[in-house]
PDB file of N, CA, C and O in Angstrom:
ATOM      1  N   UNK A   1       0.854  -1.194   0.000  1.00  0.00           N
ATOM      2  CA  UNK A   1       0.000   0.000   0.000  1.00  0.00           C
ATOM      3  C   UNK A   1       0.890   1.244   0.000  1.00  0.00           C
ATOM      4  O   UNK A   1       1.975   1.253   0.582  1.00  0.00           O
ATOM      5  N   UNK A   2       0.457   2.179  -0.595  1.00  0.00           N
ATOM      6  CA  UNK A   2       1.213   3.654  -0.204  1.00  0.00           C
ATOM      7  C   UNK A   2       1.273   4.145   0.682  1.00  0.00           C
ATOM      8  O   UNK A   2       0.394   3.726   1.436  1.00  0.00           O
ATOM      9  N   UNK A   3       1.991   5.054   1.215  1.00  0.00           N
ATOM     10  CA  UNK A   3       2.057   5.603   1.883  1.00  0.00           C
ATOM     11  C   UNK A   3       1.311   7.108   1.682  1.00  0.00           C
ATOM     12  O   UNK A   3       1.598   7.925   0.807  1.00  0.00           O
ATOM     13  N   UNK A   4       0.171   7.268   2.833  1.00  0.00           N
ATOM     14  CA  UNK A   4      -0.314   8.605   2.522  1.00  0.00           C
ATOM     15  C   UNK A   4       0.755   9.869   2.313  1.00  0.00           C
ATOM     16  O   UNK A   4       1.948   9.778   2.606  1.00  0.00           O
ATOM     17  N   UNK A   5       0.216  10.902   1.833  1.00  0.00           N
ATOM     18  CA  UNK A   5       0.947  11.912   1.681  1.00  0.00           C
ATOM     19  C   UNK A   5       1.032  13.209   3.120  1.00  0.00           C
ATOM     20  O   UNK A   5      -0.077  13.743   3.106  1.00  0.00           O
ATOM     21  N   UNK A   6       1.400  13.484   3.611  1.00  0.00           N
ATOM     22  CA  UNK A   6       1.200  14.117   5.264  1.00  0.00           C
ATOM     23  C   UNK A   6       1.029  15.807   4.318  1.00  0.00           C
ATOM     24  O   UNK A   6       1.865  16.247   3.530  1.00  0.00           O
ATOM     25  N   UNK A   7      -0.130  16.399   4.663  1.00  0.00           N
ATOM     26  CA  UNK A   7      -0.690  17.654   4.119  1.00  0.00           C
ATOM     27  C   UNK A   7      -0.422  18.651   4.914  1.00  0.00           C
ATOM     28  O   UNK A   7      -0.062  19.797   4.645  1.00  0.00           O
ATOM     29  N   UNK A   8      -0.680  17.985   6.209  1.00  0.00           N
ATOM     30  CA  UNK A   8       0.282  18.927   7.200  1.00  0.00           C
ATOM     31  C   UNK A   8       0.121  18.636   8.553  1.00  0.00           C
ATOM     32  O   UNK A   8      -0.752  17.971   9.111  1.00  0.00           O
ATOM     33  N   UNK A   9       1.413  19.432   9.155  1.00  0.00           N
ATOM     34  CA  UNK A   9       1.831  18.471  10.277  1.00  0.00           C
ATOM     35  C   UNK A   9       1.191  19.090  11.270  1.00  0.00           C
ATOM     36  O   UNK A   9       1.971  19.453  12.150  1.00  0.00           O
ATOM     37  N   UNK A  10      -0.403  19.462  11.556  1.00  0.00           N
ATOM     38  CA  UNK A  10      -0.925  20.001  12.173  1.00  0.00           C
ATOM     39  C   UNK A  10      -2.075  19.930  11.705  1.00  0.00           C
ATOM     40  O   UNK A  10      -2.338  19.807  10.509  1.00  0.00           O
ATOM     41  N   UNK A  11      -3.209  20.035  13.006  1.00  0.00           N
ATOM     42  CA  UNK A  11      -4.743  19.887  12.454  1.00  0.00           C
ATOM     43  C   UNK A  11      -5.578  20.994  11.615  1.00  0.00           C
ATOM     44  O   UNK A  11      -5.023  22.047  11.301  1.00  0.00           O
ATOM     45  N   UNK A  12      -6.881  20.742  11.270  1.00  0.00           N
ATOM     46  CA  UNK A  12      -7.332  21.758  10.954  1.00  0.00           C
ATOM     47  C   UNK A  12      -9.132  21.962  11.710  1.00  0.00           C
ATOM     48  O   UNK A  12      -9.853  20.965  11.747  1.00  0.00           O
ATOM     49  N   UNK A  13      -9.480  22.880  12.073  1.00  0.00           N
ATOM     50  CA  UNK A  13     -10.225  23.409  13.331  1.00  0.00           C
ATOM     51  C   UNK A  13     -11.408  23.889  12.746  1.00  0.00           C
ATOM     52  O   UNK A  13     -11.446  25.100  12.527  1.00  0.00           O
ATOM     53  N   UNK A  14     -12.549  23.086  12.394  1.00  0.00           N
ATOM     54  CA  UNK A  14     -13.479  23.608  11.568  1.00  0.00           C
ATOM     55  C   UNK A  14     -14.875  23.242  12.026  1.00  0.00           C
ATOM     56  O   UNK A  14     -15.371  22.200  12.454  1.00  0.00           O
ATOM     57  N   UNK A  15     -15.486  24.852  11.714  1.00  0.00           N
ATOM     58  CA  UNK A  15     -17.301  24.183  11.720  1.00  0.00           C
ATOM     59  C   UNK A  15     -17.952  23.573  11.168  1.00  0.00           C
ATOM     60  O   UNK A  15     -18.383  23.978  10.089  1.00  0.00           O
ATOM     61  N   UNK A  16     -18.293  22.381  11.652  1.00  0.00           N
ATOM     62  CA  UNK A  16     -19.059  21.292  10.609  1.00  0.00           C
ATOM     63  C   UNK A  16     -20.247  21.605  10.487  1.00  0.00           C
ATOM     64  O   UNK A  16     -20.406  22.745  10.922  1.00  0.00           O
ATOM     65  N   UNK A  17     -21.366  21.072  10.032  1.00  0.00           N
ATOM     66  CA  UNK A  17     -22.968  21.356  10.224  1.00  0.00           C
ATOM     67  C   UNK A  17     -23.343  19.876  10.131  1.00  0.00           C
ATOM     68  O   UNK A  17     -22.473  19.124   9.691  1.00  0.00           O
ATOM     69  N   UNK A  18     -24.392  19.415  10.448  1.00  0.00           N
ATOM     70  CA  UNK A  18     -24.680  18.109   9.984  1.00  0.00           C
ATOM     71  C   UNK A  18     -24.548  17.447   8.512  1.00  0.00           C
ATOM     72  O   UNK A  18     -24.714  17.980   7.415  1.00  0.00           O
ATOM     73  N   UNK A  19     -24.178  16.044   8.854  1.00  0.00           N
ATOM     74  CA  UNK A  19     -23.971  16.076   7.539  1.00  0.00           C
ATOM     75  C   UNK A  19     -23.334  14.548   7.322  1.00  0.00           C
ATOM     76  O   UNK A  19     -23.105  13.649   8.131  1.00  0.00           O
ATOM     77  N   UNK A  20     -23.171  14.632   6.059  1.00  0.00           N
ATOM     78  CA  UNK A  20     -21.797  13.725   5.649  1.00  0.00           C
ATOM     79  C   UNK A  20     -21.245  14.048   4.906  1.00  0.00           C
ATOM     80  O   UNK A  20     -21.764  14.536   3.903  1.00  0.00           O
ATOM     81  N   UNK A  21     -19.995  13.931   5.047  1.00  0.00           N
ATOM     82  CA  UNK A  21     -18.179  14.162   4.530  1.00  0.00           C
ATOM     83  C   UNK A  21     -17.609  12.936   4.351  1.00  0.00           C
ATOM     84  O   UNK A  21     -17.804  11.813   4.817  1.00  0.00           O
ATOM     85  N   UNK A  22     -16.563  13.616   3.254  1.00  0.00           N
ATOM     86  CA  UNK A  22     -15.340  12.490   2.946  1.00  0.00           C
ATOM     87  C   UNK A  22     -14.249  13.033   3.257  1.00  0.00           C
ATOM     88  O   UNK A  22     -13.879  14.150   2.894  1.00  0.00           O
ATOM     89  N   UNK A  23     -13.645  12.251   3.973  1.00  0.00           N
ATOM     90  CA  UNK A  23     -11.941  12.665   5.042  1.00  0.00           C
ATOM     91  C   UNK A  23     -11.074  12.147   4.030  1.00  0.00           C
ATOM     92  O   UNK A  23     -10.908  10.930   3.942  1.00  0.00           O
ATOM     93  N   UNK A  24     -10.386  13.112   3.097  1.00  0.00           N
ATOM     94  CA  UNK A  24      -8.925  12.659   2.448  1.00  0.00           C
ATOM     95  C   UNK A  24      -8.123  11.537   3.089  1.00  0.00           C
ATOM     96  O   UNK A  24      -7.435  11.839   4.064  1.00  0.00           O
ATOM     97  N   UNK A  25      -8.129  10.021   2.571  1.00  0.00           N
ATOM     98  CA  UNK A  25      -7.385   9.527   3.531  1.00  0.00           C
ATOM     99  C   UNK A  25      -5.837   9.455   2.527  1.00  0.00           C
ATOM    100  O   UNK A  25      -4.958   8.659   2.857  1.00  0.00           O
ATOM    101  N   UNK A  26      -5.755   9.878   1.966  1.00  0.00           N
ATOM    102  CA  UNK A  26      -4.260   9.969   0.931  1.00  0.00           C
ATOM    103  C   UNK A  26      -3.400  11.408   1.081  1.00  0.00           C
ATOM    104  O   UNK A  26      -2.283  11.656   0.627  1.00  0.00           O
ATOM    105  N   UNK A  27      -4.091  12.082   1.694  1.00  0.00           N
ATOM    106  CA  UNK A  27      -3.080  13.314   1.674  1.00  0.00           C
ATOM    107  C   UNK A  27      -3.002  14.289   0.617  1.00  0.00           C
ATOM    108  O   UNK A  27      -2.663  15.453   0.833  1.00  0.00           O
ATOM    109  N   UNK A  28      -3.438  13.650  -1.016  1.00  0.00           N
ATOM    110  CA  UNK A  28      -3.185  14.592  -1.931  1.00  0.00           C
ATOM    111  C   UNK A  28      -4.733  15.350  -2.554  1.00  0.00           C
ATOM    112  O   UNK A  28      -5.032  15.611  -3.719  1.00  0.00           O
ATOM    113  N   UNK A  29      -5.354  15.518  -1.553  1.00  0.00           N
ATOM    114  CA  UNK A  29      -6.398  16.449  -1.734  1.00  0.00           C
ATOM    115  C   UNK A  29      -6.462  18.289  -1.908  1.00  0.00           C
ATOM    116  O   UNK A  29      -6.404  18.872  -0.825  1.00  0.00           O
ATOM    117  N   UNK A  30      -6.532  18.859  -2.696  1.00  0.00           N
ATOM    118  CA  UNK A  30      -6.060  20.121  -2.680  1.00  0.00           C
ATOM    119  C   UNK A  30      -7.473  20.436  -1.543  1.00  0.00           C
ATOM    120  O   UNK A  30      -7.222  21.138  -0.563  1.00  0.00           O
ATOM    121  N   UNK A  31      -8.383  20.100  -1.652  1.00  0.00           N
ATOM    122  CA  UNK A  31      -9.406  20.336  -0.852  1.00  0.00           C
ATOM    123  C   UNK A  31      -9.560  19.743   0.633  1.00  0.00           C
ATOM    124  O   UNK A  31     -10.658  19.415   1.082  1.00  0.00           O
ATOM    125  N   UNK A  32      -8.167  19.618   1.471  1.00  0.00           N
ATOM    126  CA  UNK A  32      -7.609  19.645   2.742  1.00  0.00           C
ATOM    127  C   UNK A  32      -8.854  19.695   3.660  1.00  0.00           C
ATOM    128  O   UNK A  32      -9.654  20.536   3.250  1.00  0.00           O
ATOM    129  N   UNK A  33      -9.162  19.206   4.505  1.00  0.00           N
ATOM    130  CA  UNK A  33      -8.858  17.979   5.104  1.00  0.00           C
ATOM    131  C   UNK A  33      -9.711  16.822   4.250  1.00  0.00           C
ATOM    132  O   UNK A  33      -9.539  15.615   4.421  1.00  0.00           O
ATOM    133  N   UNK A  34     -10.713  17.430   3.250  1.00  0.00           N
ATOM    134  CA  UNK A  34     -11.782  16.710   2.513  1.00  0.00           C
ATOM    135  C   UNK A  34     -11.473  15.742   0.825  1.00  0.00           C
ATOM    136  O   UNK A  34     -10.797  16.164  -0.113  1.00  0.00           O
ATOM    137  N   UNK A  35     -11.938  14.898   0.868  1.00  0.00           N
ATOM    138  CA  UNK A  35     -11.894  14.352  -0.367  1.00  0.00           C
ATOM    139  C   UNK A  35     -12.170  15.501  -1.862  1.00  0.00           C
ATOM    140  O   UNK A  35     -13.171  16.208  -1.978  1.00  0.00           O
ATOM    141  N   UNK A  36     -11.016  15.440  -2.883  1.00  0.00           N
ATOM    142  CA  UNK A  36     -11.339  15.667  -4.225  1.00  0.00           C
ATOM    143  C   UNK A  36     -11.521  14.972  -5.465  1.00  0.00           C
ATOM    144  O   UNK A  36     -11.721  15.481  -6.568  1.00  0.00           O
ATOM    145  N   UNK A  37     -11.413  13.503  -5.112  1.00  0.00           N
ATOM    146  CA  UNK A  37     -11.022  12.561  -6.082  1.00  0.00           C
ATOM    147  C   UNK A  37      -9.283  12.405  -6.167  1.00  0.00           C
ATOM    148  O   UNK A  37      -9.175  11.307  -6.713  1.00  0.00           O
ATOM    149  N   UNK A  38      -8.345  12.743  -6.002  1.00  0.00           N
ATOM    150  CA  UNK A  38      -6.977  12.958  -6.205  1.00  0.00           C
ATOM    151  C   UNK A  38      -6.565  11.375  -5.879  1.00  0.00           C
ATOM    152  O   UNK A  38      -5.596  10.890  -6.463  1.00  0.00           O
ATOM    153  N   UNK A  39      -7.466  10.456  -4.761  1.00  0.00           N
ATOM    154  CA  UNK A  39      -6.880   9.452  -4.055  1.00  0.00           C
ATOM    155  C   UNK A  39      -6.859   8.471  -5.539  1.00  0.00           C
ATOM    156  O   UNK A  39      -5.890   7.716  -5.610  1.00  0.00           O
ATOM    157  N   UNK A  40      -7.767   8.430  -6.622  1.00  0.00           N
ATOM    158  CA  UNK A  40      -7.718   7.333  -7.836  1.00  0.00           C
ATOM    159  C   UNK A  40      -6.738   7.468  -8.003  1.00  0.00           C
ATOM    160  O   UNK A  40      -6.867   8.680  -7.827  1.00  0.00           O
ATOM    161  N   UNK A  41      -5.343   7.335  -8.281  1.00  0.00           N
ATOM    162  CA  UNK A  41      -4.169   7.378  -8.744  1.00  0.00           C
ATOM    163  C   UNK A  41      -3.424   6.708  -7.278  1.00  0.00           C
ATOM    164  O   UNK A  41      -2.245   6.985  -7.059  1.00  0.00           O
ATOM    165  N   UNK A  42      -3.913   6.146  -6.666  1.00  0.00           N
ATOM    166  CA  UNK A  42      -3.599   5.626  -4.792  1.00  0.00           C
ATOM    167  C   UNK A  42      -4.130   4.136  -4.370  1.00  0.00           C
ATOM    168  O   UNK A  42      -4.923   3.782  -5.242  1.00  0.00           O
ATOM    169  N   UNK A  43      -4.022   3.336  -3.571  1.00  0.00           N
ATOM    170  CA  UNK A  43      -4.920   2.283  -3.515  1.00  0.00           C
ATOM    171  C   UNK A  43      -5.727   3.006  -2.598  1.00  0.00           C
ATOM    172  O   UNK A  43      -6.709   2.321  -2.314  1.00  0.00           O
ATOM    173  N   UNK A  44      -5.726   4.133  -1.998  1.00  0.00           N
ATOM    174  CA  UNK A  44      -6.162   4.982  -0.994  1.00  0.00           C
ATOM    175  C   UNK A  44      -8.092   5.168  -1.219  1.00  0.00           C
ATOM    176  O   UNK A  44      -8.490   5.147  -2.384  1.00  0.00           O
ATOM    177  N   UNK A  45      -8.856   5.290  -0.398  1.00  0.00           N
ATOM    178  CA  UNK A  45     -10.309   5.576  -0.501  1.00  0.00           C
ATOM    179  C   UNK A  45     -10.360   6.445   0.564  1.00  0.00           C
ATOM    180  O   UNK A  45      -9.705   6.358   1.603  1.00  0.00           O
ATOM    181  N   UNK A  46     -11.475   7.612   0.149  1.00  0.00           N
ATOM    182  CA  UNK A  46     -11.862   8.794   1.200  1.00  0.00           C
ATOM    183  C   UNK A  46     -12.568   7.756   2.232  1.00  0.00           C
ATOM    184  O   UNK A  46     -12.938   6.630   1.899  1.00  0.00           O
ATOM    185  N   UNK A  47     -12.707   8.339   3.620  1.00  0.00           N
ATOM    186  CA  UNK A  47     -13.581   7.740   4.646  1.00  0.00           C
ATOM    187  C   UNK A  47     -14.657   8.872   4.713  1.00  0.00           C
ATOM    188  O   UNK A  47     -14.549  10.098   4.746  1.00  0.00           O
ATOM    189  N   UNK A  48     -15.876   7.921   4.722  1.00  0.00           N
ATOM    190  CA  UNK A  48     -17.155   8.649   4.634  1.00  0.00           C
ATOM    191  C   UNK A  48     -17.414   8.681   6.482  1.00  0.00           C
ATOM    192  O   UNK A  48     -17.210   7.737   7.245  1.00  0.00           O
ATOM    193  N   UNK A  49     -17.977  10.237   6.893  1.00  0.00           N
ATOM    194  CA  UNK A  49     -18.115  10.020   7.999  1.00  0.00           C
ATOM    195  C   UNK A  49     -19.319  11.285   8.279  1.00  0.00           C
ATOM    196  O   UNK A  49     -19.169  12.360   7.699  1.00  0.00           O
ATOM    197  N   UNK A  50     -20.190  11.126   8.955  1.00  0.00           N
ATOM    198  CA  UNK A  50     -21.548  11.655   9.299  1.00  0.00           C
ATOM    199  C   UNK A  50     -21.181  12.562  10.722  1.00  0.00           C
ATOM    200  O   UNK A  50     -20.416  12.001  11.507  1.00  0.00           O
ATOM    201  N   UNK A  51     -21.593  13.684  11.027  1.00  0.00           N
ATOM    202  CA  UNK A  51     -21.827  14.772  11.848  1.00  0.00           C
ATOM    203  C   UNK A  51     -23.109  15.050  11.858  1.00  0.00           C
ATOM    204  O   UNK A  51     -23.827  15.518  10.975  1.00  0.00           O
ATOM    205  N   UNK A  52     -23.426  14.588  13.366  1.00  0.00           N
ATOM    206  CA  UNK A  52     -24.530  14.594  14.401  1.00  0.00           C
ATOM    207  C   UNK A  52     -24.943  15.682  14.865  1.00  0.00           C
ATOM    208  O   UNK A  52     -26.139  15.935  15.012  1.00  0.00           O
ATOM    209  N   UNK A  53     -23.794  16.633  15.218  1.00  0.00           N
ATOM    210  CA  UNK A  53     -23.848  17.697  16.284  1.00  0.00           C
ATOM    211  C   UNK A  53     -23.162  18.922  15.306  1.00  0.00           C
ATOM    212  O   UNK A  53     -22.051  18.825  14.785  1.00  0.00           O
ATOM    213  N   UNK A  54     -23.983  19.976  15.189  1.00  0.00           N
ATOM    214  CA  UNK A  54     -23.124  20.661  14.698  1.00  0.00           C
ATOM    215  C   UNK A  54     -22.093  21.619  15.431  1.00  0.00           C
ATOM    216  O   UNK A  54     -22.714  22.356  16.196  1.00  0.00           O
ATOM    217  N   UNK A  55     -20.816  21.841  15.452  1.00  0.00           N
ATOM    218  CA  UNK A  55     -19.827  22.370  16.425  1.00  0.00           C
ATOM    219  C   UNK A  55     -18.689  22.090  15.431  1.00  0.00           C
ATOM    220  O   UNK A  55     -18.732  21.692  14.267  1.00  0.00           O
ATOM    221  N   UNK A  56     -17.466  22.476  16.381  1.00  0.00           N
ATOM    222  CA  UNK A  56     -16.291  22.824  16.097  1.00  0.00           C
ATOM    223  C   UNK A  56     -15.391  21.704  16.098  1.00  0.00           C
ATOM    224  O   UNK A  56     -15.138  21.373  17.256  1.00  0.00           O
ATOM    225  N   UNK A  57     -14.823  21.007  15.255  1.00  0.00           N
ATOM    226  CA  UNK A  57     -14.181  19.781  15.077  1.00  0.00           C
ATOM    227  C   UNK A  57     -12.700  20.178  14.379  1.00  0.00           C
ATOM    228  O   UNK A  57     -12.284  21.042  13.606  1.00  0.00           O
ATOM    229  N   UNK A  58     -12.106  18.925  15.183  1.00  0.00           N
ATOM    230  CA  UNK A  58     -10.501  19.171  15.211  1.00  0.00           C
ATOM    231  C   UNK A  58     -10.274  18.058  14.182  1.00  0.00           C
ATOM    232  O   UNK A  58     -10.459  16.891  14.526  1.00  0.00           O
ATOM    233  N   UNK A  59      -9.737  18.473  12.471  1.00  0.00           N
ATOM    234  CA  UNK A  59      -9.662  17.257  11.891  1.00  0.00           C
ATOM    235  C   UNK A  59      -8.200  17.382  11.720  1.00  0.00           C
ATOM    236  O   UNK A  59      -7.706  18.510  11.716  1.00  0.00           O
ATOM    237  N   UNK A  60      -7.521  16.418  11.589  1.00  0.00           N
ATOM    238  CA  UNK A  60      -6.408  15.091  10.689  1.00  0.00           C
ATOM    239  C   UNK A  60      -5.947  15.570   9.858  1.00  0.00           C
ATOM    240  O   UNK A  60      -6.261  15.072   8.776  1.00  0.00           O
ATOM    241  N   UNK A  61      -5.166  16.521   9.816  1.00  0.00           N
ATOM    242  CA  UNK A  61      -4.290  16.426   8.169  1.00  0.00           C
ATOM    243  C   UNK A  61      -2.973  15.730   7.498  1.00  0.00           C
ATOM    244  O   UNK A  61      -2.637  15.739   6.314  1.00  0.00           O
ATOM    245  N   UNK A  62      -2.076  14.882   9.071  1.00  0.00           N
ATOM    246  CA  UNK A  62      -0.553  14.433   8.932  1.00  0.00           C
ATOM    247  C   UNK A  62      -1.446  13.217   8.181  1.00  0.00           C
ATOM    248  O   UNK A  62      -0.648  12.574   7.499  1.00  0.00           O
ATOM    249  N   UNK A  63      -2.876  12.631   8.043  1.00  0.00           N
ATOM    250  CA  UNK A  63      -3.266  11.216   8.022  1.00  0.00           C
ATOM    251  C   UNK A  63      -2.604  10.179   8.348  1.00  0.00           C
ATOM    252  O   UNK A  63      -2.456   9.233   7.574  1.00  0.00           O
ATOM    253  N   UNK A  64      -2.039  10.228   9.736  1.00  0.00           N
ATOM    254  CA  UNK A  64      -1.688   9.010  10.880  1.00  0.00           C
ATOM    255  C   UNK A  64      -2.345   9.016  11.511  1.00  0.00           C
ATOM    256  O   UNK A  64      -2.308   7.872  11.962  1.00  0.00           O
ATOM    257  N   UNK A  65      -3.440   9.783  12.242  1.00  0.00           N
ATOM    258  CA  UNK A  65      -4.164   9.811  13.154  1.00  0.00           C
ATOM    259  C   UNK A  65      -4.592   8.239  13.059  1.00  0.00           C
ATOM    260  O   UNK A  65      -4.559   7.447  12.117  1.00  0.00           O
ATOM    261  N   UNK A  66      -5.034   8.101  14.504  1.00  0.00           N
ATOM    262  CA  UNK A  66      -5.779   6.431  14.446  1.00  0.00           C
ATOM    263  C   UNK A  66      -6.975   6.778  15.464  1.00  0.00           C
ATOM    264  O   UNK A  66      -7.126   6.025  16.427  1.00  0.00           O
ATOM    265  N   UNK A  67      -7.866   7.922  15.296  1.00  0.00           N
ATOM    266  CA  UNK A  67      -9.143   7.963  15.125  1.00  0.00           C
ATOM    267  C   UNK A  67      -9.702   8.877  13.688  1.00  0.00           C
ATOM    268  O   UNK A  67     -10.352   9.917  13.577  1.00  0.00           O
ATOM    269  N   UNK A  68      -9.293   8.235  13.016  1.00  0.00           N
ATOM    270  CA  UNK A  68      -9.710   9.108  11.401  1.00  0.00           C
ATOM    271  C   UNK A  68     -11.220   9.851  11.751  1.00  0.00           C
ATOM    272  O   UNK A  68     -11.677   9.543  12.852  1.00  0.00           O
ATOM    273  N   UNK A  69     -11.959  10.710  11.003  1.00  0.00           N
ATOM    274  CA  UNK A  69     -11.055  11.598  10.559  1.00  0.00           C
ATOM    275  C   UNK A  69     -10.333  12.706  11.504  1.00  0.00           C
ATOM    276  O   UNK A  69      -9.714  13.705  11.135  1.00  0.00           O
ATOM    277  N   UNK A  70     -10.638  12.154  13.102  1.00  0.00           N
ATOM    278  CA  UNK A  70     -10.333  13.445  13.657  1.00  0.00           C
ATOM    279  C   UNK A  70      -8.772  13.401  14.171  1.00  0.00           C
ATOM    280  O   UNK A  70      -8.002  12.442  14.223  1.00  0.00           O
ATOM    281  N   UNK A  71      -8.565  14.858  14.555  1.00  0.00           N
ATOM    282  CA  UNK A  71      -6.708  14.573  14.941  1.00  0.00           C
ATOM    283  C   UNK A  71      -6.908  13.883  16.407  1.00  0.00           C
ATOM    284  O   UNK A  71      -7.903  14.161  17.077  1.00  0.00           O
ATOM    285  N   UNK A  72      -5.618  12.696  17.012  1.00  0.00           N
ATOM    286  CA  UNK A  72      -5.827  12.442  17.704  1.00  0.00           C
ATOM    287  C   UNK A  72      -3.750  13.239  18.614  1.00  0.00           C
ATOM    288  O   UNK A  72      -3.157  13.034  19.673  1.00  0.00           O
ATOM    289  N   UNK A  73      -3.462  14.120  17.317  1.00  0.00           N
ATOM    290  CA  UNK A  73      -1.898  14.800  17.867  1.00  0.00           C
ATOM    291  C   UNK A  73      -0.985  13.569  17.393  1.00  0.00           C
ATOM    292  O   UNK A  73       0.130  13.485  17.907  1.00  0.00           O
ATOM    293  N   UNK A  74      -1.404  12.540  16.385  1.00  0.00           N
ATOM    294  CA  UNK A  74       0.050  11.894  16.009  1.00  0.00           C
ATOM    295  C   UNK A  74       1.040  12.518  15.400  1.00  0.00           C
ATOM    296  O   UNK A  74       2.187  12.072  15.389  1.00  0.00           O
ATOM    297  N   UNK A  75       0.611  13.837  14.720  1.00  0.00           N
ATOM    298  CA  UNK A  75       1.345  14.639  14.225  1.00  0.00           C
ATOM    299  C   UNK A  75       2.762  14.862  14.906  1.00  0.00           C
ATOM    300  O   UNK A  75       3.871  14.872  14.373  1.00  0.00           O
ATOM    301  N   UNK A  76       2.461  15.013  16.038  1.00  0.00           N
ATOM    302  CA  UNK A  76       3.895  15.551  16.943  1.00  0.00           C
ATOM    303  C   UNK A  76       4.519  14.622  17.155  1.00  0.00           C
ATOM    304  O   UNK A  76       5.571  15.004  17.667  1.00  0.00           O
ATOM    305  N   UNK A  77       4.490  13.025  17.015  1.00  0.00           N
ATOM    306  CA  UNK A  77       5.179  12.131  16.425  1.00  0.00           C
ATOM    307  C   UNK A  77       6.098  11.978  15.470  1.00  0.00           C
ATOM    308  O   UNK A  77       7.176  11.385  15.517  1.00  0.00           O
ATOM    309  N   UNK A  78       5.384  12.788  14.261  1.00  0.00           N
ATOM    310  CA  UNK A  78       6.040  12.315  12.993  1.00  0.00           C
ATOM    311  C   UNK A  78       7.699  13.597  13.024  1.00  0.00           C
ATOM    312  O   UNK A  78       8.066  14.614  13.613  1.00  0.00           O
ATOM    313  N   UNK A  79       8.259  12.503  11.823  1.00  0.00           N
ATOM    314  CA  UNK A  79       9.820  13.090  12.071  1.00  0.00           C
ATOM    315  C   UNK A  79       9.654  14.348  10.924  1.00  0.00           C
ATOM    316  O   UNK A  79      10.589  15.121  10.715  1.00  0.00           O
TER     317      UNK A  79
END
């Protein structure tokens, strides 16, 4: 498998509304933290994920996190 692409080494802090979204899980989304199609060229697939509550959500952009899509700080891990 590839290795995702790390978009950046820090989260991104956004108002969601209800809904459903696709979480870039490849990294090469120009449309950060969200799916653009970019992953077809990847064995990579967006993760589809639904918002209940609407509020302020901390998402994933290094894509190591291991609660996708949200950041869980693996970032400050990476080298």
């Amino acid at each position: 498998m590839d290795d995702p692409v790390i978009a950046a080494k820090h989260s991104i802090k956004l108002e969601l509304k209800k809904g459903t979204y696709y979480w870039c899980s490849c990294g090469r989304s120009v449309d950060q933290p969200f799916c653009d199609g970019s992953h077809k060229v990847t064995s990579f697939t967006p993760l589809e994920f639904t918002i209940e509550e609407e509020k302020r959500y901390s998402l994933c952009r290094c894509k190591h996190t291991k609660n996708a899509p949200f950041c869980d700080n693996e970032h400050r891990n990476l080298p």
